[in-house]
C-alpha positions in Angstrom: -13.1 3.2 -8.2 -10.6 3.0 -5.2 -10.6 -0.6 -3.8 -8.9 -0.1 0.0 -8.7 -3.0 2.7 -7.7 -2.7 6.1 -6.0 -5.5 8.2 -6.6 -4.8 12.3 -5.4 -6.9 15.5 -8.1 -7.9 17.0 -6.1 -8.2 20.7 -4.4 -4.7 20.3 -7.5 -3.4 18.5 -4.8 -1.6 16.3 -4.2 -1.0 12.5 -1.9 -3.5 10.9 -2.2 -3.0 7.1 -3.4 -0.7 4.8 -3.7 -1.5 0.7 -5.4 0.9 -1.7 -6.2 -0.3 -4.9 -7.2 1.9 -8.1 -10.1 -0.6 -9.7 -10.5 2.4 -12.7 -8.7 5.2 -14.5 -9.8 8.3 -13.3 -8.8 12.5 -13.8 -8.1 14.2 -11.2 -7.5 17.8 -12.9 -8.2 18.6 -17.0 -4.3 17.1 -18.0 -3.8 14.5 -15.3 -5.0 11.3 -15.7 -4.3 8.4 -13.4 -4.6 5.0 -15.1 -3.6 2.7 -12.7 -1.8 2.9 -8.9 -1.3 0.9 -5.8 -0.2 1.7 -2.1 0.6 -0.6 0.5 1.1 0.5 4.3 2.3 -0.9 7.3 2.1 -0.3 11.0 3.7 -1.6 13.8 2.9 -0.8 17.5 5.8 0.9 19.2 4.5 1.6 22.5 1.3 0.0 23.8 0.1 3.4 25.2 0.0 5.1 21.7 -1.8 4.6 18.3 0.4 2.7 15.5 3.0 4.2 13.9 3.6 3.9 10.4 6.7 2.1 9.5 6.6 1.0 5.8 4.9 2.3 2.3 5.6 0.9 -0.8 3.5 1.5 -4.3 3.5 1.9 -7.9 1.7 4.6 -10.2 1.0 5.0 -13.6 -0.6 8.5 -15.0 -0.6 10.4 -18.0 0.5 14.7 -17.9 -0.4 16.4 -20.9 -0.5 13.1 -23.0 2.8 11.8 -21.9 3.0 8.6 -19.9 4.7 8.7 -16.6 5.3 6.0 -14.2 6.9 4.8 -11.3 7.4 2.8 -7.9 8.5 3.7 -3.9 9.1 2.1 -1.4 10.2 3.8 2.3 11.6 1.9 5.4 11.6 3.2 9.1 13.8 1.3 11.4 14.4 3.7 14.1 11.6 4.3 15.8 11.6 6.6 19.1 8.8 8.3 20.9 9.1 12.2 21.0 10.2 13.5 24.7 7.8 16.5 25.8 8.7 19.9 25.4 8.7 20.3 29.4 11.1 17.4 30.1 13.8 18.7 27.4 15.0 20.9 29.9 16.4 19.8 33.2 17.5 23.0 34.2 17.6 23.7 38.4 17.7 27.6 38.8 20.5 28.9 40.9 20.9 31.9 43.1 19.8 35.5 41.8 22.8 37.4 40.9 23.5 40.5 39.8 26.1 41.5 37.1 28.1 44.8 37.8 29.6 47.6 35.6 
């Protein structure tokens, strides 16, 4: 059972928060079984004219491969956060006078 809960701005109408939860162990292939995980996002609106972007994750899991007990927790920052230019404005090229090379 996968518990997830969503926080929104209701102003923005935007996605602020995202948790996961895992309520129950469960297998996801014949050796691998997840016992118990969590994942928390975050989203912060960069520019006003585009969705959300996400700019933190952070979680913990515990599984089992083969038997063997395997853990572990992550967290990931982004502090620089810049909207893609468009292909077409990458370029600001103004084409010269045809000329022709001689040999």
């Amino acid at each position: 059972m996968l518990q997830l809960r969503l926080r929104v701005n209701k102003e923005q109408r935007a996605l602020e928060h995202v948790d996961i939860h895992l309520g129950a162990p469960f297998r996801v292939r014949a050796f691998v079984r997840i016992k118990s995980g969590e994942i928390g996002m975050d989203y912060v609106s960069v520019d006003s004219q585009f969705a959300p972007a996400l700019t933190a994750m952070h979680g913990d899991l515990s599984l089992s491969v083969f038997f063997l007990p395997v853990s572990g927790k992550f967290e990931i920052r982004r502090t620089d956060l810049r909207r893609v230019k468009p292909y077409n404005d990458h370029f600001q090229v103004k084409a010269g006078p045809l000329q022709f090379i001689s040999f």
